[in-house]
DOSEDO-131990 format. One line per 2 residues: number of its first residue (from 0); their letters; for each residue x, y, z of N, C-alpha, C. Coordinates in steps of 0.001 Angstrom, whole numbers, plus 500000, padded with zeros to 6 digits. Layout:
<atoms>
NUM	a	X Y Z X Y Z X Y Z | ...
</atoms>
This chain:
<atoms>
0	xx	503625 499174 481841 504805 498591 481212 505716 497940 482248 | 505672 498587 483312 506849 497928 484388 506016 496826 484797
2	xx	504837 496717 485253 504101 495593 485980 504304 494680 484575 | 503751 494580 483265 504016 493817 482179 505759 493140 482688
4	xx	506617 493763 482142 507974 493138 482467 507948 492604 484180 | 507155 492041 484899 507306 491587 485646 506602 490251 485470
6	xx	505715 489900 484517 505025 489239 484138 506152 487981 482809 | 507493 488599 482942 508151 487604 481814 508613 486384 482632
8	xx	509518 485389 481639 509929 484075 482600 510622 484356 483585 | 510512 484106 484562 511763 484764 485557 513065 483904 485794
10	xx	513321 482769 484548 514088 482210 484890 514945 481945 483760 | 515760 482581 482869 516401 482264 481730 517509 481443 481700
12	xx	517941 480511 481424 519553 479761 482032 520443 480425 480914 | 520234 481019 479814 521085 481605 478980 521674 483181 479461
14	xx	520978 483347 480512 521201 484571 481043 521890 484835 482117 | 522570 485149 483067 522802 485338 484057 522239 486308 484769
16	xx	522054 485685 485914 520863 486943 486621 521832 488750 487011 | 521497 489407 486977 522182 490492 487550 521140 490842 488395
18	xx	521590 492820 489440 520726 493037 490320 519288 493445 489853 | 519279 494067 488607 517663 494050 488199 516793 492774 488226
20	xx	517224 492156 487834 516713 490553 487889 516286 489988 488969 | 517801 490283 489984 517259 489621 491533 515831 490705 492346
22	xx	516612 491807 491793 515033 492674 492808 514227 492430 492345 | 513616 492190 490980 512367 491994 490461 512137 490707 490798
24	xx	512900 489749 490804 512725 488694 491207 512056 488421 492823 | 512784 489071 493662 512365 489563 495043 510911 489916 495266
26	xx	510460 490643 494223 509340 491697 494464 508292 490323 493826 | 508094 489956 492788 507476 488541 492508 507131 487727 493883
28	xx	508290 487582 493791 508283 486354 495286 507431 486410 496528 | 508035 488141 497102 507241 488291 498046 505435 488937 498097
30	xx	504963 489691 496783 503876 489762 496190 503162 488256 496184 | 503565 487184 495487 503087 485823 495322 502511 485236 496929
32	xx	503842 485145 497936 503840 484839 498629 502827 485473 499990 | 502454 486883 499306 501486 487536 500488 500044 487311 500020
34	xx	500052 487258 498738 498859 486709 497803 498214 485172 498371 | 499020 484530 498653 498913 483056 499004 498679 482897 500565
36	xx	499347 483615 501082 499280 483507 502299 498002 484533 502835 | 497538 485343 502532 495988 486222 502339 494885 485636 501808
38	xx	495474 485212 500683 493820 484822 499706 493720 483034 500000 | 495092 482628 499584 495179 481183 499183 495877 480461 498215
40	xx	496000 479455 497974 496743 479238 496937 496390 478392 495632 | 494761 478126 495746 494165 478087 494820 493468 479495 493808
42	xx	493710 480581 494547 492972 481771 494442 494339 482925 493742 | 495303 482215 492877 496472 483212 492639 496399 483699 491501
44	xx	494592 483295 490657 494465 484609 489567 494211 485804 490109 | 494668 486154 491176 494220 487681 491848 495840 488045 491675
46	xx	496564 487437 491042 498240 488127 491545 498469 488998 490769 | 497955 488950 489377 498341 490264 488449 497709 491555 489127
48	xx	496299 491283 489499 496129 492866 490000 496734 493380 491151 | 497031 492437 491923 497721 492945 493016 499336 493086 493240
50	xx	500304 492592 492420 501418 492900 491724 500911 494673 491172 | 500458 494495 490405 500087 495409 490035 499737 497003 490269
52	xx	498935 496792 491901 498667 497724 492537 499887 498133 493574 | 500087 496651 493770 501814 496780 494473 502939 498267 493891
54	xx	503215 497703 492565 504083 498528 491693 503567 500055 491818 | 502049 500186 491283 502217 501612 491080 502255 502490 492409
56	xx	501450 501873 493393 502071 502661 494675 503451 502430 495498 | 504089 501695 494773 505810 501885 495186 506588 502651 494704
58	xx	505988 502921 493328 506943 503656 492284 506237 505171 491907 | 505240 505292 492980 504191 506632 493054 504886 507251 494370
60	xx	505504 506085 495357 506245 506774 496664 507599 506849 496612 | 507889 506153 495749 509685 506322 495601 509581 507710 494536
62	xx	509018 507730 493803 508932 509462 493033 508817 510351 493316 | 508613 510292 494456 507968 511382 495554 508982 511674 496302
64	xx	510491 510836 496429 511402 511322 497398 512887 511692 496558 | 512189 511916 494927 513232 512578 493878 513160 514058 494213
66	xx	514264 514952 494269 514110 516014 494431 513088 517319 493039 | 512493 517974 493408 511148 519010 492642 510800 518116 491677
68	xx	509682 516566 492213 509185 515945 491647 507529 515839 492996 | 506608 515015 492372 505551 515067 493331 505068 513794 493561
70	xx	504604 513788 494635 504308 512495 494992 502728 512392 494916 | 502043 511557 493948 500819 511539 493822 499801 510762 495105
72	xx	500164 509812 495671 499779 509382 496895 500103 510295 497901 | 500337 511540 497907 499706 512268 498941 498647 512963 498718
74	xx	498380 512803 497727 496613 513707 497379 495567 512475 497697 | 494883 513076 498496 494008 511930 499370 492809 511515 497937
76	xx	492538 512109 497343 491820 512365 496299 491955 511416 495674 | 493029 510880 495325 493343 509872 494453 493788 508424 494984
78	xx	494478 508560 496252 494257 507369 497382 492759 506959 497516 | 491561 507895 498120 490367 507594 498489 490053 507257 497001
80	xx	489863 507646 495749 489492 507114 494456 489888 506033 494265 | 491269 505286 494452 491598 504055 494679 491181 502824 495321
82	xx	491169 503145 496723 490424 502034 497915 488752 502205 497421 | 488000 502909 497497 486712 502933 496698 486552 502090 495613
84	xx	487074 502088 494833 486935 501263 493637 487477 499754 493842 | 488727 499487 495023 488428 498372 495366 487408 497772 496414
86	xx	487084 498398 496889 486064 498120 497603 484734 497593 496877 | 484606 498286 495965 483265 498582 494940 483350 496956 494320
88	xx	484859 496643 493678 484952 495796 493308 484972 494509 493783 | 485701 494471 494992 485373 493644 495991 483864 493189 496290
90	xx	483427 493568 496499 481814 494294 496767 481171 493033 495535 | 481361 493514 494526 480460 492985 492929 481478 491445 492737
92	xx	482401 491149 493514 483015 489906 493800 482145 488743 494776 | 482100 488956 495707 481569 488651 496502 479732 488453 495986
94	xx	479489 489264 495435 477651 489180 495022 477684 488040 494076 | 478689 488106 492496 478988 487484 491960 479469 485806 491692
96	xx	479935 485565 493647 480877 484456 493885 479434 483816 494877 | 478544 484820 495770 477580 484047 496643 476019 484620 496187
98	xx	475943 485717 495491 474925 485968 495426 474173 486661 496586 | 473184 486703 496964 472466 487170 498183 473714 486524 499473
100	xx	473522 485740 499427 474090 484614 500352 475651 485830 500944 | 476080 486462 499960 477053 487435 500478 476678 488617 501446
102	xx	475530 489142 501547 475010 489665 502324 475010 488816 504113 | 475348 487907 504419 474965 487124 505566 476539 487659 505965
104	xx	477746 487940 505632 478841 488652 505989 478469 489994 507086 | 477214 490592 506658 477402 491773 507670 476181 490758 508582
106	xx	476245 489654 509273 475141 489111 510301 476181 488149 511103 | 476865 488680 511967 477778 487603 512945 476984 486466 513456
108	xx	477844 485001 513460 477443 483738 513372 476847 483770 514781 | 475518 483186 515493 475084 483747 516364 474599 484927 516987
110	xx	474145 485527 516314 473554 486925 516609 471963 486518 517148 | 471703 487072 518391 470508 486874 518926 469598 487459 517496
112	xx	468041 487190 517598 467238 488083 516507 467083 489472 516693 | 466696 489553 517917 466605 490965 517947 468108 491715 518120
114	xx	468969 491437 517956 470178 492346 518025 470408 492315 516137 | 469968 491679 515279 470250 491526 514024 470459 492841 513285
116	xx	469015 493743 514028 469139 494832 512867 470622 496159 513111 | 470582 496191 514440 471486 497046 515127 472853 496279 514896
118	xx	472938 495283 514467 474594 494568 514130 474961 495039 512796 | 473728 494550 511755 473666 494929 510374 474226 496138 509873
120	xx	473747 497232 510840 474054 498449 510453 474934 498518 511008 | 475753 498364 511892 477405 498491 512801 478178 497885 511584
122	xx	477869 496644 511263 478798 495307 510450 478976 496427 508775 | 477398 496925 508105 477741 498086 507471 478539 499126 507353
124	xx	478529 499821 508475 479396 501092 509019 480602 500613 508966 | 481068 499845 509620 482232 498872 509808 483067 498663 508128
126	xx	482165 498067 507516 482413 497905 505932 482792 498912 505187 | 482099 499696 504951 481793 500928 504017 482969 502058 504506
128	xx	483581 502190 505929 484629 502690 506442 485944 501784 505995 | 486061 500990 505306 487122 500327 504776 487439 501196 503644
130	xx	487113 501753 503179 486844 502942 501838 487957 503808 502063 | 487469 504255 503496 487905 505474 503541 489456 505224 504034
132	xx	489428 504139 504935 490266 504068 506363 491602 503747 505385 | 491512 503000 504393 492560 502757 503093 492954 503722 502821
134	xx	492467 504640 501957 493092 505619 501515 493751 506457 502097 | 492755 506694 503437 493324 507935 503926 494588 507476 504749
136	xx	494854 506412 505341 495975 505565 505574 497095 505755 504907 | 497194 505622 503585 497993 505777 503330 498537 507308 502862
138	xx	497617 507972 502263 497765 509642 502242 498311 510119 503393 | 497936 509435 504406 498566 510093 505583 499888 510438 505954
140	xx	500024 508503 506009 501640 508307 506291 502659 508932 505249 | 502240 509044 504021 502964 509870 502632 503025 511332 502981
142	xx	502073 512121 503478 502380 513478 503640 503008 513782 505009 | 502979 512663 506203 503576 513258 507393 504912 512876 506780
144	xx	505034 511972 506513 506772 512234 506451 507177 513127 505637 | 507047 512963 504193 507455 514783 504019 507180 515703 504423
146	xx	506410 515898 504899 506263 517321 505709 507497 516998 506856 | 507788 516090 507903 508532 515882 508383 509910 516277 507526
148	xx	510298 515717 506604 511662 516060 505340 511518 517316 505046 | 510330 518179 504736 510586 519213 504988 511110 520151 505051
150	xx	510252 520244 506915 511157 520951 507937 512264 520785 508206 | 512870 519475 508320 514099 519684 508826 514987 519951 507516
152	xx	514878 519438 506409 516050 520137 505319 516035 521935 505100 | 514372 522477 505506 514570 524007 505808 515788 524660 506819
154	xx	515129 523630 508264 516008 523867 509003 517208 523573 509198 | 517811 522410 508691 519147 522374 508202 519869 523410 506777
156	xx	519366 523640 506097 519410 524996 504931 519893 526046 506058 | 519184 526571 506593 518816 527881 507176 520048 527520 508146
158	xx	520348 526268 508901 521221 526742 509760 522678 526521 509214 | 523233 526177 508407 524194 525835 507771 525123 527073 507031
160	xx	524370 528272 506233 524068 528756 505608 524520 530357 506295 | 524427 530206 508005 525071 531236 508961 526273 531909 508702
162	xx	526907 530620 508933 528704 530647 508749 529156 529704 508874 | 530781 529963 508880 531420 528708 508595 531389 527650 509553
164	xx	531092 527706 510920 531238 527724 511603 529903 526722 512089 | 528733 527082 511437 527579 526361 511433 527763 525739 510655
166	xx	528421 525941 509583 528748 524941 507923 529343 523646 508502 | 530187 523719 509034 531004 522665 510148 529762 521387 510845
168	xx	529740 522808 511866 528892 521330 512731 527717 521361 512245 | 527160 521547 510861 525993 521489 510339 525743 520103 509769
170	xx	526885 519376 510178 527013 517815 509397 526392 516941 510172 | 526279 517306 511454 525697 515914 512018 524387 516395 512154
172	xx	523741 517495 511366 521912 517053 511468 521943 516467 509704 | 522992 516817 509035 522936 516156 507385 522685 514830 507767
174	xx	523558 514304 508543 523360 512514 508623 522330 512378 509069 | 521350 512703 510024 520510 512627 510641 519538 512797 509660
176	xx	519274 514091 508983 518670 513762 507559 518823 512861 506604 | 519982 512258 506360 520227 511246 505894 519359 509672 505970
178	xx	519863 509716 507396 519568 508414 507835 517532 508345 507607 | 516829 509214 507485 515445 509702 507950 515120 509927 506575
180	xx	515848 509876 505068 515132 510013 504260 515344 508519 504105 | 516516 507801 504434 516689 506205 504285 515265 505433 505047
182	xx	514571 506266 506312 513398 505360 506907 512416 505826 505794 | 512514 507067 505274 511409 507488 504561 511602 506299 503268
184	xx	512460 506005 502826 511986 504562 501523 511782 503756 502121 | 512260 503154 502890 511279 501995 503714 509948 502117 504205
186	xx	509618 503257 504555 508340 503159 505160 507161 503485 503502 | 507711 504198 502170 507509 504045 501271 506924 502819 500812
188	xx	507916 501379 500743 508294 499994 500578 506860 499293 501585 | 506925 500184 502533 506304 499421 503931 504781 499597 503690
190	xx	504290 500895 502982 502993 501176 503187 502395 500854 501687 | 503243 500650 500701 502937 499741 499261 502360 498504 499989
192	xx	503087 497429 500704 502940 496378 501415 501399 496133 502246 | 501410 497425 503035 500485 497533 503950 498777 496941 503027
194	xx	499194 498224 502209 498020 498343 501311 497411 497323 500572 | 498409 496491 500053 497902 495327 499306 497701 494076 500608
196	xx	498401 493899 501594 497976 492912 502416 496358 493210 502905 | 496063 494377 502728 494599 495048 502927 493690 494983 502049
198	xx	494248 494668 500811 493268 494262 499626 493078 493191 499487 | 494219 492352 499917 494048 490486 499746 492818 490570 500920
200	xx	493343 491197 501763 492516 490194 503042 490697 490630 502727 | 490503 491896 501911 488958 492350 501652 488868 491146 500747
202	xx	489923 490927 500013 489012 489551 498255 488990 488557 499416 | 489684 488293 500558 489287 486540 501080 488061 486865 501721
204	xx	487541 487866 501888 486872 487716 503061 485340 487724 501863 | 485467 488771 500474 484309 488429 499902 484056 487101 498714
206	xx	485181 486105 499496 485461 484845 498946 484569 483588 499710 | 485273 484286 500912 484868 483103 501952 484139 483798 503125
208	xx	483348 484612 502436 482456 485456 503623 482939 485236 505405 | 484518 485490 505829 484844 485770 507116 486288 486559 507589
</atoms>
């Protein structure tokens, strides 16, 4: 439903824009613009899915930093179920778009003959680790920082909590927490980003086999 309402006119003149408007507007823009600048700009029926994939892992990591709520992109389970299936899909893109001829992707331009078979299987390995290296990428960066948030809101709890006295100067690790759940939505923002500039660049490459 949210990716749908991103999909309306984005430009009403009977309306005046407010801030929902401009951020969604924002998020369009720069989605379009990484789409184009990755794939191409003949190639921008790929923007709904990747808008798409955009949203739910932004709004899967911003849920995650509501207090006794969970963040589903830290279960690697469902990250690695994700990148797999683009991969897979990617994969049946590429067969679809060259046929055999997509297979010549794992054979670097100039490859002596006899180094062919030992590249094949590297250029494979190489491939098929895109699977993993996605998901777990991002599972990663999602559970170190909370675990990072954490500890220190334990340890700010626990030391605050002494006396008055710790209650006091217990304020300048609050800001410090503060400021560190503020990197934690950006880096949220940052690794939504990551992820899809990682999916454009797998569709160009089983586009234009390079």
């Amino acid at each position: 439903l949210i990716a749908f309402n991103f999909y309306t006119p984005k430009y009403n003149s009977a309306i005046l824009p407010n801030n929902g408007t401009l951020i969604k507007e924002s998020i369009y823009d720069t989605v379009l613009a990484i789409v184009k600048d990755q794939i191409g700009k003949k190639d921008e029926k790929y923007f709904p899915f990747i808008l798409s994939l955009f949203l739910f892992i932004l709004f899967s990591n911003l849920i995650g930093m509501v207090p006794y709520s969970f963040t589903i992109t830290s279960q690697i389970i469902l990250t690695l179920s994700l990148s797999i299936a683009i991969i897979i899909g990617v994969t049946i893109l590429g067969f679809y778009i060259h046929k055999l001829t997509f297979l010549s992707l794992f054979i670097p331009v100039g490859t002596p003959l006899g180094l062919v078979p030992l590249l094949v299987l590297i250029e494979l390995i190489s491939y098929l680790a895109r699977a993993v290296s996605l998901g777990v990428r991002l599972a990663a960066n999602v559970i170190a920082g909370h675990i990072l948030l954490k500890i220190l809101s334990t340890f700010i709890y626990n030391f605050i909590k002494q006396s008055i006295l710790f209650f006091i100067i217990g304020f300048l690790p609050i800001l410090i927490f503060t400021a560190l759940v503020g990197l934690e939505l950006a880096i949220a923002v940052l690794q939504a980003i990551v992820f899809i500039i990682l999916t454009c660049s797998y569709i160009r490459d089983a586009i234009y086999l390079h």
